[in-house]
C-alpha positions as CSV (number, residue, x, y, z in Angstrom):
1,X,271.9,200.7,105.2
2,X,270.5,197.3,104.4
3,X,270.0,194.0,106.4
4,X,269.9,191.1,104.8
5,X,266.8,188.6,106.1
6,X,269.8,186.9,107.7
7,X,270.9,190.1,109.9
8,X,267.2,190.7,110.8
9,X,266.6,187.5,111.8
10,X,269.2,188.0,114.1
11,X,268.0,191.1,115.7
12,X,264.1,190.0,116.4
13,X,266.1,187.0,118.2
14,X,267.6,189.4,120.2
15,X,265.0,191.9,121.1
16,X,262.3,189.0,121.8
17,X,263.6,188.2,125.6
18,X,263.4,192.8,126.1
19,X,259.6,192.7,125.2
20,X,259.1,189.9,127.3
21,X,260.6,191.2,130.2
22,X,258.7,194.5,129.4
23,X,255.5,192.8,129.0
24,X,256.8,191.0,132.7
25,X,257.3,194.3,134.7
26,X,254.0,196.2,134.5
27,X,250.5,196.4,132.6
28,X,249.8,192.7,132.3
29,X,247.4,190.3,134.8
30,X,249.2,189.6,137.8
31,X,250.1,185.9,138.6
32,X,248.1,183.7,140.7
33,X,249.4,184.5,144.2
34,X,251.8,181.9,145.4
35,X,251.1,179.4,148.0
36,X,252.8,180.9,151.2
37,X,255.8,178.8,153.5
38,X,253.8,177.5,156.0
39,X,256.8,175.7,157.8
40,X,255.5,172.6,160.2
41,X,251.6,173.3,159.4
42,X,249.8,170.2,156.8
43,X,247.4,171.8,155.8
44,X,246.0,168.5,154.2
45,X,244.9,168.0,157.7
46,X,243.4,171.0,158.4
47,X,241.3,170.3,155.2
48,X,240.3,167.1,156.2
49,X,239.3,168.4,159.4
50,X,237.0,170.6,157.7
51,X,235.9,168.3,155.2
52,X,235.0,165.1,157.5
53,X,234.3,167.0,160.7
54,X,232.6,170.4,160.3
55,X,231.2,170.2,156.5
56,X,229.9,167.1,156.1
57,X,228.6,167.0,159.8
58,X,226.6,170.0,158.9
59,X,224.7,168.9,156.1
60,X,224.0,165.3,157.2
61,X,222.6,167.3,160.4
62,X,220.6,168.9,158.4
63,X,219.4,166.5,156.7
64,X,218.2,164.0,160.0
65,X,216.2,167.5,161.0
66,X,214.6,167.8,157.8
67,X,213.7,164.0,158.1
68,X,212.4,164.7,161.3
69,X,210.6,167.7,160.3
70,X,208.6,166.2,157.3
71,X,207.9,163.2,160.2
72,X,206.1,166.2,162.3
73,X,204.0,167.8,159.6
74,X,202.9,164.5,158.2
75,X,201.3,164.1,161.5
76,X,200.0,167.6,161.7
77,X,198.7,167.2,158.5
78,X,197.2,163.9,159.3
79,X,195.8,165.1,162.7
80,X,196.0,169.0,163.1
81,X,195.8,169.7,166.3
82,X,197.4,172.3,168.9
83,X,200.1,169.4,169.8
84,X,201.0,168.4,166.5
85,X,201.2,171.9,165.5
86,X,203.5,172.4,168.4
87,X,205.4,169.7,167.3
88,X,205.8,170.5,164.0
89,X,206.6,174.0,165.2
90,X,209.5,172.9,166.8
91,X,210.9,170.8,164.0
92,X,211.0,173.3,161.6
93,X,213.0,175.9,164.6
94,X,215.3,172.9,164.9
95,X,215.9,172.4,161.1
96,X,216.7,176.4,160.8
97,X,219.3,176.2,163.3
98,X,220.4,172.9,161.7
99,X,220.8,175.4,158.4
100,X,223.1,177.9,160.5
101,X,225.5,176.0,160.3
102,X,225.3,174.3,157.0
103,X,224.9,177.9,155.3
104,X,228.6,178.6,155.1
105,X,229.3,176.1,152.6
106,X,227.1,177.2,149.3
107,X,230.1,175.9,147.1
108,X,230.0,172.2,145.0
109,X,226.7,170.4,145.7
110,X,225.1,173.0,147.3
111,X,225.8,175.6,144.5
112,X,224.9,173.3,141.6
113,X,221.4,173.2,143.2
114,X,221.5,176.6,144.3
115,X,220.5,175.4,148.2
116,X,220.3,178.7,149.0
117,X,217.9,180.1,147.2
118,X,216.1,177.2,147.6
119,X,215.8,176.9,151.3
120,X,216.0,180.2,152.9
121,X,214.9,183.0,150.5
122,X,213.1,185.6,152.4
123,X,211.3,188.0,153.0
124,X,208.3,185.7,152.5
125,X,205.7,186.8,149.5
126,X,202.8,185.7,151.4
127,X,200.1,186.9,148.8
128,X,202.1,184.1,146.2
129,X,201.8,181.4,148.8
130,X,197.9,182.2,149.4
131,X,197.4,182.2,145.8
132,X,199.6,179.1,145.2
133,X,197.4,177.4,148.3
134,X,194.2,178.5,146.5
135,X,194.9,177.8,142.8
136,X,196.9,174.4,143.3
137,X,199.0,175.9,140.6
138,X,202.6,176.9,141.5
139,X,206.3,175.6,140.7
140,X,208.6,175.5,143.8
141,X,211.8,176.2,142.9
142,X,210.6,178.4,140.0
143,X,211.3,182.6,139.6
144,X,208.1,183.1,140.0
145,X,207.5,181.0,143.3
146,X,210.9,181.9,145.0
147,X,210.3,183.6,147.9
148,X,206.6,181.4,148.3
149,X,209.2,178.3,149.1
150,X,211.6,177.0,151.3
151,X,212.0,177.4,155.1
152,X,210.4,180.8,155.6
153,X,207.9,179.8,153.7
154,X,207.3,176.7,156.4
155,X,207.6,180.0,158.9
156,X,204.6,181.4,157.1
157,X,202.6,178.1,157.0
158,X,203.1,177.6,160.7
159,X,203.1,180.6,162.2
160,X,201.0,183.1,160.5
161,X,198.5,183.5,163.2
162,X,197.5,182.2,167.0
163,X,198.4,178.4,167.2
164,X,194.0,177.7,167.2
165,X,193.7,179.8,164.4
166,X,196.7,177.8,162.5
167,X,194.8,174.8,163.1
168,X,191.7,176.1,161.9
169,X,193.4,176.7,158.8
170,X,194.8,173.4,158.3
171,X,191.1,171.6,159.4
172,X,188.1,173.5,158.7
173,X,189.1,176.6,156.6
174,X,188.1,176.5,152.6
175,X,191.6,175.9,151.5
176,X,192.3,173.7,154.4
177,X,193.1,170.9,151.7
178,X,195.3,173.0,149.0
179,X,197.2,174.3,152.6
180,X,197.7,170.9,153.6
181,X,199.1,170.3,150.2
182,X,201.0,173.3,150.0
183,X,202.6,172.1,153.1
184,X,204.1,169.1,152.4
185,X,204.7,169.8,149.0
186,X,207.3,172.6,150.8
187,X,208.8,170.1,152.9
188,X,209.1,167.5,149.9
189,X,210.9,170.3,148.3
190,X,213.5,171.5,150.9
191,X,214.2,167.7,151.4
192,X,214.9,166.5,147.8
193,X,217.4,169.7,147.8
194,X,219.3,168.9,151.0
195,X,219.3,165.2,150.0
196,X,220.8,165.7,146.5
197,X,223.6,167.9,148.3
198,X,223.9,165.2,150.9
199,X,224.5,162.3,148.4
200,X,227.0,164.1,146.3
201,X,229.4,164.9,149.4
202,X,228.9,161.2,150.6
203,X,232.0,159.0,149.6
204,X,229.1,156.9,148.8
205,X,227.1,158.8,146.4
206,X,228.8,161.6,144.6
207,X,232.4,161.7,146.4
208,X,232.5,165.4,146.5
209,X,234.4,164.9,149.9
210,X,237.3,162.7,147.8
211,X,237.2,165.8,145.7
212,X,237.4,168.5,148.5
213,X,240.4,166.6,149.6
214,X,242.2,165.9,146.7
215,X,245.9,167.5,146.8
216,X,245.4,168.8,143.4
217,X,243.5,171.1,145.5
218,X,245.4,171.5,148.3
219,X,246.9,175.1,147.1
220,X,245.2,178.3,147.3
221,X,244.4,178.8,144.0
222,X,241.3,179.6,142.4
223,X,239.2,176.7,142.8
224,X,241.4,174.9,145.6
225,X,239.5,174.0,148.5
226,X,240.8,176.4,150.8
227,X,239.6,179.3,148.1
228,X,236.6,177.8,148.1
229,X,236.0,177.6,151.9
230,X,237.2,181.0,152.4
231,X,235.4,182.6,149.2
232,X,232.0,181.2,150.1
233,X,232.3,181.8,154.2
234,X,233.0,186.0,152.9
235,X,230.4,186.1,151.1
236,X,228.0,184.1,153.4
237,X,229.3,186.7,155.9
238,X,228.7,189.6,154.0
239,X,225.9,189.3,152.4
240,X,223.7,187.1,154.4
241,X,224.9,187.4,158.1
242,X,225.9,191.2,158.0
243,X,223.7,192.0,156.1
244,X,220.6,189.8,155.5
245,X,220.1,188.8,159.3
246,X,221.1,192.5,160.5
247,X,222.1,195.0,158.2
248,X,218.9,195.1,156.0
249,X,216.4,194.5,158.7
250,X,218.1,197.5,160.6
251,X,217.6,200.2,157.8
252,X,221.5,200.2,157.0
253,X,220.7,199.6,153.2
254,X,217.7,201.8,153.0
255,X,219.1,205.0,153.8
256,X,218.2,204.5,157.4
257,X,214.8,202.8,157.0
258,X,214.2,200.0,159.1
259,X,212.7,197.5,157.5
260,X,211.2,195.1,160.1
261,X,209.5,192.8,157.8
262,X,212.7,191.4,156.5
263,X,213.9,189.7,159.2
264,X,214.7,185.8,158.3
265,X,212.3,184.4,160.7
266,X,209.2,187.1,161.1
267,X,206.6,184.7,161.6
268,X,208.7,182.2,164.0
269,X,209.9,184.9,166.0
270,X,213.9,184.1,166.7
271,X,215.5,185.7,163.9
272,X,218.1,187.0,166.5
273,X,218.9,183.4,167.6
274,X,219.2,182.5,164.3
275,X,221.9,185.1,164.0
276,X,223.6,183.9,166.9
277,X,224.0,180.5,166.5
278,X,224.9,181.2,162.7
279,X,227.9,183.8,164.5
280,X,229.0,180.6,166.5
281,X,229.2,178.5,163.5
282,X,231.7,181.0,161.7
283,X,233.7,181.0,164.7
284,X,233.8,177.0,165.0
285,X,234.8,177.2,161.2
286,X,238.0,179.5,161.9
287,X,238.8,177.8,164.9
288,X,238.7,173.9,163.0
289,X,236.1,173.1,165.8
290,X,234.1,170.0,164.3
291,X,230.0,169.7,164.7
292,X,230.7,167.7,168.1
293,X,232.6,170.1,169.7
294,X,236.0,168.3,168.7
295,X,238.7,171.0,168.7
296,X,240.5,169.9,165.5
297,X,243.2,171.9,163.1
298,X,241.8,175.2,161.7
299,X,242.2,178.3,160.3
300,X,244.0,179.9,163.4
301,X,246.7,177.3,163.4
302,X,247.5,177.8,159.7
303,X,247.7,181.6,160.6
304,X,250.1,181.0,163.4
305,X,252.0,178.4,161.1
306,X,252.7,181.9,159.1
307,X,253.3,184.1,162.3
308,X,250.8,185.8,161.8
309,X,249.4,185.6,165.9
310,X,248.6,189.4,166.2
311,X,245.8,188.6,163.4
312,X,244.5,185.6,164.6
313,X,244.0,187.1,167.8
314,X,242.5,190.1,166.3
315,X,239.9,187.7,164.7
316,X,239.1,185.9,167.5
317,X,238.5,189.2,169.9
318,X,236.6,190.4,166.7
319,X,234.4,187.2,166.6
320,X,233.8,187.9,170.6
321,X,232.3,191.1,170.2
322,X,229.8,190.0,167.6
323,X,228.9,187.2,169.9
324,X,228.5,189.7,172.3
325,X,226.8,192.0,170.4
326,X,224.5,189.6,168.9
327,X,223.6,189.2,172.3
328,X,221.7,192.6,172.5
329,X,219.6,192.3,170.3
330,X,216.0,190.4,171.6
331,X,213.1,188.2,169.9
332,X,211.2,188.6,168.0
333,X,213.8,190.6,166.1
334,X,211.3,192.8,164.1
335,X,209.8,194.0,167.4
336,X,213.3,194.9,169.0
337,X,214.1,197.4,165.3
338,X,210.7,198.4,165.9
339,X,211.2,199.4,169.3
340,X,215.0,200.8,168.8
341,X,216.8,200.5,165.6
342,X,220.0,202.0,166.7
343,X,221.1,199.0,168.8
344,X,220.4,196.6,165.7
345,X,223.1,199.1,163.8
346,X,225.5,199.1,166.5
347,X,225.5,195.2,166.0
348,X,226.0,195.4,162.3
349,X,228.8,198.2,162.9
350,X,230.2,195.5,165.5
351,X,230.3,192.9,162.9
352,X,232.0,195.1,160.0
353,X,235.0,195.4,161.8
354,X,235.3,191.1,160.7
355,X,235.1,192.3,157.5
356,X,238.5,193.8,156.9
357,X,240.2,191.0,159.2
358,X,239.0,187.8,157.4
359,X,238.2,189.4,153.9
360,X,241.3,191.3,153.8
361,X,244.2,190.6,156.4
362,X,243.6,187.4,156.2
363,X,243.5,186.5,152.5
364,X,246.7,188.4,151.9
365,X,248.3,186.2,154.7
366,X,247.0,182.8,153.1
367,X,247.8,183.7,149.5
368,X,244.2,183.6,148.8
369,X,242.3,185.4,146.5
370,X,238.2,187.0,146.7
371,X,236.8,185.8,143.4
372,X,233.2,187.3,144.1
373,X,232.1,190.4,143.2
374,X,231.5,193.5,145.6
375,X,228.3,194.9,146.0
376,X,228.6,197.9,148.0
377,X,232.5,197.9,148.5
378,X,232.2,196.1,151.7
């Protein structure tokens, strides 16, 4: 039989629709999730709550402790002494639990500047930082000097031996000058970092808050705001809480070798309150409680706006027990693996059981979706 071009015509008109449908029904990239019915919940304003009370807050906190912690080692550095030592001491504790609650958000700003890496890589290479004290010759911020920087490496600088012998180092040793340098030259560093981040959230600087909250990103899409809050807060508390602060120390990803030394703050000695207070901070997150204690619109209400109580409870009682068992664990955390490792990986088992609840339960409720990639398959 022949067609004419008439007849075929006809026919590729008519099978066109059939192999889109079968492209539709299996085989291809699945949709973006839809947004779920969230009947009576704006989440607008649980954004904005976010944005302007918890965000925000937590990196112009940061900020005043950082001013306030290059104000205490200029005067050590001016005068070292066992008071301004102290002082500076306790600056630099206050600006690391300033950062536990800043940490969550490594998205915008803060990942265009990679604050991360740039504040609070650790374990500390202390050999680089004596030879970068010695030699005058280093690039903070660089590959080569990035775990000699940041706010272990003000741990180091502070800390590294009895509060006279500090001071010794700072007055009368060899290098007492290039340490002095190396000092502020740390604290200059950590300072421009936070600053830049600071500006570009500011409505007057950057307006990264007018972009957070604009309703173009109000979905849950891939780069909405709420994937972003959500996507950097997993992988915060994977990666960094889980296991940086706990997991790692504790032996769990070294076929059961504890490795002491990798605690955030060895030198300072209150790694475990770090971990605590940066616990606290996820919880104020999911529960839309601002910097100053304001109870505003969060996460939970948006999960009960879907009916979805049994899980927000869940979460909540989860978030308890890792308060809880954060609470176990003593300073100066290295001692406490040291002394008995298993209690350190009971905490971390404690905290895997978040994992699957926010990671997991919880995205499939919201319509969100985990753009990172998985390391060790949770």
């Amino acid at each position: 039989m022949r067609f004419s071009l008439r007849t075929s015509s006809l026919l590729l008109l008519l099978l066109v629709p059939l192999v889109l449908v079968s492209c539709d029904s299996g085989g291809g990239v699945d949709p973006e999730p839809e947004p779920p019915e969230e009947p009576g919940f704006d989440r607008m304003a649980m954004l904005a709550n976010m944005g302007n009370n918890i965000v925000l807050p937590a990196y112009v906190n940061l900020q005043a402790s950082i001013a306030a912690l290059e104000e205490a080692t200029d005067a050590f550095v001016a005068s070292p002494n066992m008071g301004t030592l102290g002082s500076a001491q306790d600056a630099l504790k206050a600006a690391r639990m300033a950062w536990q609650d800043a940490n969550l958000f490594q998205f915008g700003p803060a990942e265009s500047v990679t604050l991360r890496a740039a504040l609070n890589t650790y374990p500390v290479d202390d050999d680089r930082v004596e030879d970068n004290v010695s030699s005058g010759n280093y690039a903070l911020g660089s590959i080569s000097d990035g775990a000699a920087g940041g706010l272990p490496t003000l741990g180091y600088l502070l800390h590294s031996a009895s509060m006279a012998d500090v001071v010794a180092l700072y007055s009368t040793d060899a290098d007492a000058e290039g340490r002095r340098a190396y000092l502020q030259d740390n604290v200059d560093f950590i300072k421009g970092n936070v600053d830049t981040v600071v500006q570009q959230w500011q409505a007057s600087g950057g307006n990264y808050i007018g972009t957070f909250l604009d309703e173009d990103r109000a979905g849950t899409d891939v780069g909405s705001a709420l994937g972003m809050v959500i996507n950097a807060l997993s992988l915060h508390y994977e990666r960094f809480l889980r296991d940086g602060k706990i997991g790692i120390p504790a032996g769990v990803r070294s076929a059961g070798i504890p490795r002491p030394n990798t605690t955030e703050a060895l030198y300072g000695g209150y790694s475990a309150e770090l971990a605590r207070a940066n616990v606290e901070a996820v919880e104020r997150l999911f529960l839309g409680v601002g910097l100053d204690g304001t109870d505003g619109i969060g996460l939970d209400e948006q999960l009960e706006a879907l009916e979805a109580t049994d899980l927000t409870n869940d979460i909540k009682t989860s978030l308890t027990n890792i308060k809880a068992a954060t609470g176990t664990v003593s300073d100066p955390l290295s001692a406490d693996i040291e002394a008995d490792r298993e209690r350190a990986v009971s905490v971390f088992t404690t905290m895997q059981q978040f994992v699957v609840l926010f990671k997991t339960d919880m995205t499939s409720v919201l319509g969100v979706s985990i753009t990172y990639q998985d390391v060790d398959g949770d």
